[in-house]
C-alpha positions as CSV (number, residue, x, y, z in Angstrom):
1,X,1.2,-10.1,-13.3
2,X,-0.9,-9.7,-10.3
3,X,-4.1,-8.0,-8.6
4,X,-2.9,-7.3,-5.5
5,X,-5.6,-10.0,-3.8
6,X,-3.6,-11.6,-1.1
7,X,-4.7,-15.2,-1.2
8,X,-2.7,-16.4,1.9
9,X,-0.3,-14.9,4.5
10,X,3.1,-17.4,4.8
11,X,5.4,-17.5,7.2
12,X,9.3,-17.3,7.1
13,X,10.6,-20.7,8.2
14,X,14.3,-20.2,6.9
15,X,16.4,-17.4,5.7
16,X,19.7,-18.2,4.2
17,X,22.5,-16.0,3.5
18,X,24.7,-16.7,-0.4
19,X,26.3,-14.4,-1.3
20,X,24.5,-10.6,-1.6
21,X,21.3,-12.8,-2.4
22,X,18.8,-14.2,0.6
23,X,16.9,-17.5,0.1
24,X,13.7,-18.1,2.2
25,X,11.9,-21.0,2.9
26,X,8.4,-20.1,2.8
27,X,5.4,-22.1,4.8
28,X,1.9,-20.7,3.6
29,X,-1.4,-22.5,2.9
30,X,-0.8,-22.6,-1.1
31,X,2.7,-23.6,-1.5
32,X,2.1,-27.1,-2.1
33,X,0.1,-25.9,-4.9
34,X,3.2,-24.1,-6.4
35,X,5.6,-25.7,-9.2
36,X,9.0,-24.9,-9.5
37,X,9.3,-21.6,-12.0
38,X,6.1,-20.3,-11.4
39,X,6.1,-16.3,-10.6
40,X,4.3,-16.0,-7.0
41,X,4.3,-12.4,-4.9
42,X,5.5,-12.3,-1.3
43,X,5.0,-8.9,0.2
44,X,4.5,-7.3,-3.3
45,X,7.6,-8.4,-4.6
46,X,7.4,-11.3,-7.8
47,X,9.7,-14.0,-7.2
48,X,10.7,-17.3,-8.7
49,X,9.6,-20.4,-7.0
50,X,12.9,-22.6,-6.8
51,X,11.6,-25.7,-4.9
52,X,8.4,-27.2,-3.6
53,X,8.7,-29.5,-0.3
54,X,5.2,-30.5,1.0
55,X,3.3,-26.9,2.8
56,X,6.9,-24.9,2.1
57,X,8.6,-23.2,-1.1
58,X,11.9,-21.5,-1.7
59,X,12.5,-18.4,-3.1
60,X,15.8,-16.2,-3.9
61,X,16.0,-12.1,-3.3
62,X,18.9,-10.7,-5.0
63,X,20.9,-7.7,-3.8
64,X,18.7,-5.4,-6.1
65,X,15.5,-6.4,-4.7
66,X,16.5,-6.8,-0.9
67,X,17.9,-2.9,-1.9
68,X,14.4,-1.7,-3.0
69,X,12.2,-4.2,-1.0
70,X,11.3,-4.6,3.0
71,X,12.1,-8.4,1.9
72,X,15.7,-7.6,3.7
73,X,14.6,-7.3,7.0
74,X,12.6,-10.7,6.4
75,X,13.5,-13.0,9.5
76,X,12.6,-16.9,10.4
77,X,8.4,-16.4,12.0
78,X,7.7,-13.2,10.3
79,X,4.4,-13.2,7.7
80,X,4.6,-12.7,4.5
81,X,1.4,-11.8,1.9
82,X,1.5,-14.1,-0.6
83,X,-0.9,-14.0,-4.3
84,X,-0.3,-16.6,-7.0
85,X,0.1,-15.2,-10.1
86,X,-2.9,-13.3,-12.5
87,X,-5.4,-16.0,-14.6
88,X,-5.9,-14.6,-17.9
89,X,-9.6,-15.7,-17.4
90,X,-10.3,-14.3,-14.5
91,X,-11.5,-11.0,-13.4
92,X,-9.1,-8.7,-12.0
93,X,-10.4,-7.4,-8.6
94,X,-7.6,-5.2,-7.5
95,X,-5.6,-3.7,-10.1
96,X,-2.5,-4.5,-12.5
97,X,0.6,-5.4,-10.4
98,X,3.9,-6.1,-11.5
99,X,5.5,-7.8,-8.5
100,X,8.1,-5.1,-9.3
101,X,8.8,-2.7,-5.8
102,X,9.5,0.4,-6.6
103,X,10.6,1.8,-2.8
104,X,9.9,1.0,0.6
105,X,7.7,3.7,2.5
106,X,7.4,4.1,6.4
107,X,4.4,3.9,9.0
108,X,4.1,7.2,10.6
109,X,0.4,6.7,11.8
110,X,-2.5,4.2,12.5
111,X,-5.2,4.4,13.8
112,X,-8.0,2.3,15.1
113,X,-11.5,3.6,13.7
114,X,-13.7,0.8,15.4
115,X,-14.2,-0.9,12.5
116,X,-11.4,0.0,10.3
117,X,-8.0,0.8,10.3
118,X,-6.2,4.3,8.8
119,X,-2.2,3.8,8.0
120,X,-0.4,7.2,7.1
121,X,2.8,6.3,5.1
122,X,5.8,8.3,4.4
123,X,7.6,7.5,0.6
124,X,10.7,8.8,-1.4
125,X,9.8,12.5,-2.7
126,X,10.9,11.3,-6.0
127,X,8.0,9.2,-6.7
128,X,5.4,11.9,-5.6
129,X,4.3,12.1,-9.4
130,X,2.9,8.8,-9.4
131,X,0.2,9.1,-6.9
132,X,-3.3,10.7,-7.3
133,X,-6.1,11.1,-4.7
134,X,-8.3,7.8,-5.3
135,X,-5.7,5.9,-7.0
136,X,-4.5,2.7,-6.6
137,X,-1.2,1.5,-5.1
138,X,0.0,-1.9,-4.0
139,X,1.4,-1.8,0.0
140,X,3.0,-5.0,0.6
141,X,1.3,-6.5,-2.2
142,X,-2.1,-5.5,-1.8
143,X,-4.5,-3.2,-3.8
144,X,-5.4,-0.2,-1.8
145,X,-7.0,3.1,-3.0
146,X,-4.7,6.3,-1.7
147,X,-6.7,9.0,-0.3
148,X,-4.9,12.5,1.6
149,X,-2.4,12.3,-0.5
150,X,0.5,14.6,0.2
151,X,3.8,15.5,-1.4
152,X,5.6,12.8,0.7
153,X,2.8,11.1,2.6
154,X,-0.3,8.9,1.9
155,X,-2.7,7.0,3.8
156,X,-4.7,4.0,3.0
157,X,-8.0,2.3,5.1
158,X,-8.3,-1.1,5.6
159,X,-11.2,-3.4,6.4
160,X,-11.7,-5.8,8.2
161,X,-11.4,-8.8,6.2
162,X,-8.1,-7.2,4.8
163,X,-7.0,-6.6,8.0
164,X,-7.3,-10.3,9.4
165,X,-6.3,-12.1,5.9
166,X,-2.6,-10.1,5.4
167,X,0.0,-9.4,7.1
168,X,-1.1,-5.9,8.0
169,X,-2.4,-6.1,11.3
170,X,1.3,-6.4,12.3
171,X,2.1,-3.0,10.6
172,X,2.1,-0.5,13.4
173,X,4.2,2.9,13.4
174,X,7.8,2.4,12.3
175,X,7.2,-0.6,9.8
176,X,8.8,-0.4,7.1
177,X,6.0,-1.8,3.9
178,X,6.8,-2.5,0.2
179,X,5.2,-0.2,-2.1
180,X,4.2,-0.2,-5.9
181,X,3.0,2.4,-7.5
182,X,0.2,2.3,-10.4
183,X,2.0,0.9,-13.9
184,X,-0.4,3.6,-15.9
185,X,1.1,6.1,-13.8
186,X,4.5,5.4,-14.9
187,X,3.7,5.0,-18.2
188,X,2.2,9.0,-18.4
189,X,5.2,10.3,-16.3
190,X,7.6,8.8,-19.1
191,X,5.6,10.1,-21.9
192,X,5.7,13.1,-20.7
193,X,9.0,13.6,-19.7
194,X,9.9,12.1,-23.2
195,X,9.7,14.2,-26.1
């Protein structure tokens, strides 16, 4: 479980190819802190930490989650977000996050407000349920309210300490971003869909 506070951006050192899984070698600021097993988000997306070696960590993306994830595209120098895992006695300053990416959405729009930043994003219809003017999603891991929500489009603003701390000052128009939508959301849509 997360909040969809990115506490460090890390950077691709390695990529390996076995099988229809990838394994990355991850260099960020907290991954000497990490211990093997230990659920940590990179880009949104909760993975298992396999190995610790000094400032880097490996994790594995199987074939499902490269499918539903931007983690595919992942190549050696690119950033990654990175959050360590919810503390049960902590406050939660974003919202709940799964780790779990439910689609990938593209940049169609950003804009430069001197001061912050606007993103339009384009999603699967299929998922247009799930999003409500003023609610929460996670976009590559982080916690960002959705305002001019549309029937396949959403935008998102971004300060300036966001902006500078995650990898989204590299997002321009074309970039393909992880995106989770709000867990109560899903809940609602099943229970009323199921009768």
């Amino acid at each position: 479980m997360f909040t969809g506070i990115i506490e460090s951006i890390g950077k691709v050192v390695q990529v390996e190819n076995t099988g229809s899984n990838k394994t990355f070698w991850i260099s960020s600021p907290v991954s000497a802190e990490l211990k093997v097993d230990q659920s940590v988000s990179h880009n949104g997306v909760c993975l298992t930490v396999e190995a610790v070696n000094e400032n880097t960590h490996r994790v594995t993306a199987i074939e499902e989650t490269l499918i539903k994830s931007n983690l595919g595209k992942l190549q050696a120098g690119d950033s990654v977000n990175i959050e360590r895992c919810m503390l049960m006695n902590g406050r939660l300053d974003g919202h709940i996050v799964q780790g779990h990416v439910d689609a990938t959405a593209l940049c169609i729009d950003k804009k430069d407000l001197d001061g912050s930043w606007q993103f339009r994003f384009n999603f699967p219809k299929q998922f247009n349920k799930l999003i409500i003017e003023k609610g929460s999603v996670a976009v590559n891991g982080i916690s960002l309210t959705l305002f001019d929500v549309g029937a396949t489009e959403f935008s998102v603003a971004i300060i300036p300490y966001t902006y500078e701390h995650t990898n989204m000052k590299e997002v321009t128009v074309g970039t393909i971003i992880n995106i989770e939508f709000d867990i109560i959301g899903k809940y609602i849509q099943r229970m009323t869909e199921v009768q």
